[in-house]
C-alpha positions in Angstrom: 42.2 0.4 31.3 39.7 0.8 28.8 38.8 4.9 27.7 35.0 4.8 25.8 32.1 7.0 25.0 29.1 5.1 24.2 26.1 7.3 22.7 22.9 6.2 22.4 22.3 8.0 19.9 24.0 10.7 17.3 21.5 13.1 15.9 18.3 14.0 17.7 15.1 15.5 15.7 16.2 19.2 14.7 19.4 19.0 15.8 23.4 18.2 13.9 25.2 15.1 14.2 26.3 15.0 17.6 25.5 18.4 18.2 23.9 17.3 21.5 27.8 15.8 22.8 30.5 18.5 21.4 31.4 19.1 24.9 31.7 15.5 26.1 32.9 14.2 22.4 36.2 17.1 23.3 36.7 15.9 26.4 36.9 12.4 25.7 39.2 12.7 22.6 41.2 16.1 24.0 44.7 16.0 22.5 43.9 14.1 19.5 44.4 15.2 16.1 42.6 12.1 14.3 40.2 10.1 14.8 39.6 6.9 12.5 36.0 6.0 11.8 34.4 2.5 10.9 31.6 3.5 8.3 30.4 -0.2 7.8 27.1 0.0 9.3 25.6 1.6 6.4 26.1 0.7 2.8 27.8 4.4 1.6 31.0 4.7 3.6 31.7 7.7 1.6 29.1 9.4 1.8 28.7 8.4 6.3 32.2 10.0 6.4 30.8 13.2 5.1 28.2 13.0 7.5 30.5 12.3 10.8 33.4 14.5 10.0 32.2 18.0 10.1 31.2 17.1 14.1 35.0 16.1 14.5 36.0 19.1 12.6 34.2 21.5 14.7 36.1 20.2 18.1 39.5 20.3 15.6 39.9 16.8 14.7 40.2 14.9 11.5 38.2 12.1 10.5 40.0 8.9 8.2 37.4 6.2 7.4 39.0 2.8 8.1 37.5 1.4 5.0 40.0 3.5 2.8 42.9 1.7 4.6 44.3 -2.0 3.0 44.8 -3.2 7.0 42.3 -2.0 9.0 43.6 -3.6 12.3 46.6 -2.6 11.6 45.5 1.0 11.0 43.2 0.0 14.6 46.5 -1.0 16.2 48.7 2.1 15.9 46.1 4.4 16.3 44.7 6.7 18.9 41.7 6.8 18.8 38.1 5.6 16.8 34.7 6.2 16.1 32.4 3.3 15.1 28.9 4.8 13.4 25.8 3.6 13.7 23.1 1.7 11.2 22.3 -1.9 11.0 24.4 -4.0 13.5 24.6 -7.1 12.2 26.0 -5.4 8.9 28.8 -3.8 11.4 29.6 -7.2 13.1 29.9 -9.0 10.0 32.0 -6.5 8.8 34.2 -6.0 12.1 34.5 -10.0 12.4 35.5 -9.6 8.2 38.6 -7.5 8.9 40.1 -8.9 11.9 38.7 -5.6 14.0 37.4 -7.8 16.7 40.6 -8.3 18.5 42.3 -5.7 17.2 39.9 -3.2 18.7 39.7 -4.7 21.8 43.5 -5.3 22.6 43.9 -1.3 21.4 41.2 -0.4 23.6 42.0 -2.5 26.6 46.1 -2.2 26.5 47.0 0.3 23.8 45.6 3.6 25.4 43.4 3.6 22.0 40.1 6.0 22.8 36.9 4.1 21.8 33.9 6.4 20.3 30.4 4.5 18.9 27.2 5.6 18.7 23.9 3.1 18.6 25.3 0.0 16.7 28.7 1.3 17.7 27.7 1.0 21.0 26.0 -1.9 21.0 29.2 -3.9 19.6 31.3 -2.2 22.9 29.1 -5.1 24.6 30.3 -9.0 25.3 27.7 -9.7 22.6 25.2 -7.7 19.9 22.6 -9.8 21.3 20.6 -6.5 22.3 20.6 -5.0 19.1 17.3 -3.2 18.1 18.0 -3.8 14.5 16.6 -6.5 11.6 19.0 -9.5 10.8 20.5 -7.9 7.2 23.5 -9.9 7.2 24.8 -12.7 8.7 27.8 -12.4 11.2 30.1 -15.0 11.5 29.5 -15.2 15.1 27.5 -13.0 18.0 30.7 -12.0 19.9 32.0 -8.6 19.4 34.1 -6.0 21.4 33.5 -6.6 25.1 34.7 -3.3 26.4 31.7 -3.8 29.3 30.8 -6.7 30.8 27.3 -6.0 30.3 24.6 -5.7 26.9 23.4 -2.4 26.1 20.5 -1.5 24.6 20.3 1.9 22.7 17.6 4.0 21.9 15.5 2.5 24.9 11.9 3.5 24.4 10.1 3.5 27.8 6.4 1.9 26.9 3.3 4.0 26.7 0.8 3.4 28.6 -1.7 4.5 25.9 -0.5 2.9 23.3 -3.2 0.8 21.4 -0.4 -1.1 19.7 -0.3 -4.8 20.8 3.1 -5.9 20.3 6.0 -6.5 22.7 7.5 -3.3 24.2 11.3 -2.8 24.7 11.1 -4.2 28.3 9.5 -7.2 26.9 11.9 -8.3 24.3 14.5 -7.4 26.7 12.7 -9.5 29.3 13.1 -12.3 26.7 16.7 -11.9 26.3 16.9 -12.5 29.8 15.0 -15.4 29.8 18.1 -17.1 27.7 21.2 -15.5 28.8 21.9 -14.3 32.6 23.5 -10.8 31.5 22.8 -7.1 32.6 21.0 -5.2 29.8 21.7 -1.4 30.0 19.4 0.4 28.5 19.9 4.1 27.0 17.2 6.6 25.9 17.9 9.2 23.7 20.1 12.1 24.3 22.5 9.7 26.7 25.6 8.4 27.1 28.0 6.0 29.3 31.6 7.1 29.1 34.6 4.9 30.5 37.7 6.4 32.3 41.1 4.7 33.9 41.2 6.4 37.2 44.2 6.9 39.4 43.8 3.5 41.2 44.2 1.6 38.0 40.5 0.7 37.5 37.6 2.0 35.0 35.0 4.0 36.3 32.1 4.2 33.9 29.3 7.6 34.5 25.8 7.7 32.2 25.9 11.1 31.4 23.4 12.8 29.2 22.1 16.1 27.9 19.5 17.5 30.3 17.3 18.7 27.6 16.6 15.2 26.1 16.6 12.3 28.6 13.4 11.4 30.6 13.1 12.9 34.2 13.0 9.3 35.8 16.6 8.6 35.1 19.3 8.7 32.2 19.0 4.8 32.0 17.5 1.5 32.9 19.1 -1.8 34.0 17.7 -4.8 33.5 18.8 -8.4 35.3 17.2 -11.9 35.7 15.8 -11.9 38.5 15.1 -8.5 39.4 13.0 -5.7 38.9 13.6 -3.2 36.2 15.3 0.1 38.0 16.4 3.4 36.8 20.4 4.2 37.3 22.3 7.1 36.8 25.7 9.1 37.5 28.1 6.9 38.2 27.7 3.3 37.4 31.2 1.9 38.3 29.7 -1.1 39.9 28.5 -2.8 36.5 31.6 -3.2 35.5 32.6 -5.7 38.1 29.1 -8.1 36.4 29.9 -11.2 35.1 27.8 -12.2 31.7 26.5 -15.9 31.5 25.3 -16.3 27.8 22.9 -19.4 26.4 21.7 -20.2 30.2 17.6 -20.6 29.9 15.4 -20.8 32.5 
């Protein structure tokens, strides 16, 4: 059973890292003492450890970055819990697919009890795939695949069009429409200020709730769900049911 918080985001305009989540980021890592954090979506892991840390600090955890380690998966393995940043996300996947973090993550996160935390392209990778990325083709992967901790794609930082927009270029919906057209998979899509969290429950499944601060998401709905086939549709709460999807990747119509 698989325990993850999946922002969309981590800082929104005037606010401190995560300072919209301290109360769900406690709850979801409640009991631990350290949290290990995979920096490798931007270029200064330093310096993105000293951005993250004093959010972990405030709730009374410490913060390790993974890429001080000699063994990351190792590190991965033993540990309790981790927080994957966000940036570029085909920078992250190269790098996760680099140091053996793939499987390691996911075998931790799936068997080992090991408390998965990411934010944009750290959420993104929690997906089958990065497929749904938002972000421009930096580096080059050694493959697509990454954690799949859902059986669906997610898309952060959802922007819902605007109607009076003069701009003529595809809006989220579109490209995501596109995506579609190649690959029969659910595409969640998160505005700002939102979350899906993962939790084993007592009958041995996961449940999985968008949550989201009340201040920042639209009024229509925390998130949007996307599938062939069907119209777009706004979904909130509890969203248990999408984890019972099964992705078909490469399938054109």
């Amino acid at each position: 059973m698989t325990q993850a918080l999946l922002f969309s985001n981590s800082t929104n305009h005037g606010g401190a890292y995560l300072g919209h989540a301290l109360d769900v980021l406690a709850d979801h890592y409640d009991g631990v003492a350290e949290v290990l954090f995979a920096p490798w979506a931007l270029a200064n892991h330093d310096q993105y450890v000293e951005r993250v840390a004093p959010a972990f600090r405030s709730i009374g955890i410490s913060v390790r970055g993974l890429h001080t380690i000699d063994d990351p998966a190792a590190a991965v393995r033993d540990a309790d819990a981790l927080y994957v940043g966000g940036g570029n996300t085909f920078r992250l996947t190269a790098a996760l697919h680099r140091h053996g973090l793939i499987d390691a993550i996911r075998t931790a996160a799936v068997n080992g009890g090991l408390r998965y935390g990411g934010a944009s392209a750290g959420t993104v990778v929690a997906a089958p795939t990065m497929r749904t990325t938002n972000d421009m083709p930096i580096a080059e992967p050694t493959s697509f695949t990454t954690l799949g901790l859902v059986p669906f794609q997610i898309n952060p930082h959802y922007l819902d069009a605007d109607p009076t927009s003069t701009h003529a270029g595809e809006t989220r919906e579109q490209r995501l429409a596109e995506f579609l057209e190649q690959n029969d998979a659910a595409v969640l899509g998160l505005r700002e200020g939102t979350w899906l969290q993962l939790k084993p429950e007592s009958d041995g499944q996961n449940s999985a709730t968008i949550g989201g601060h009340p201040t920042l998401h639209s009024a229509a709905g925390p998130a949007v769900l996307l599938q062939r086939g069907h119209p777009i549709r706004e979904v909130a709460g509890d969203v248990s049911e999408l984890l019972h999807l099964i992705p078909r990747y490469d399938t054109a119509i």
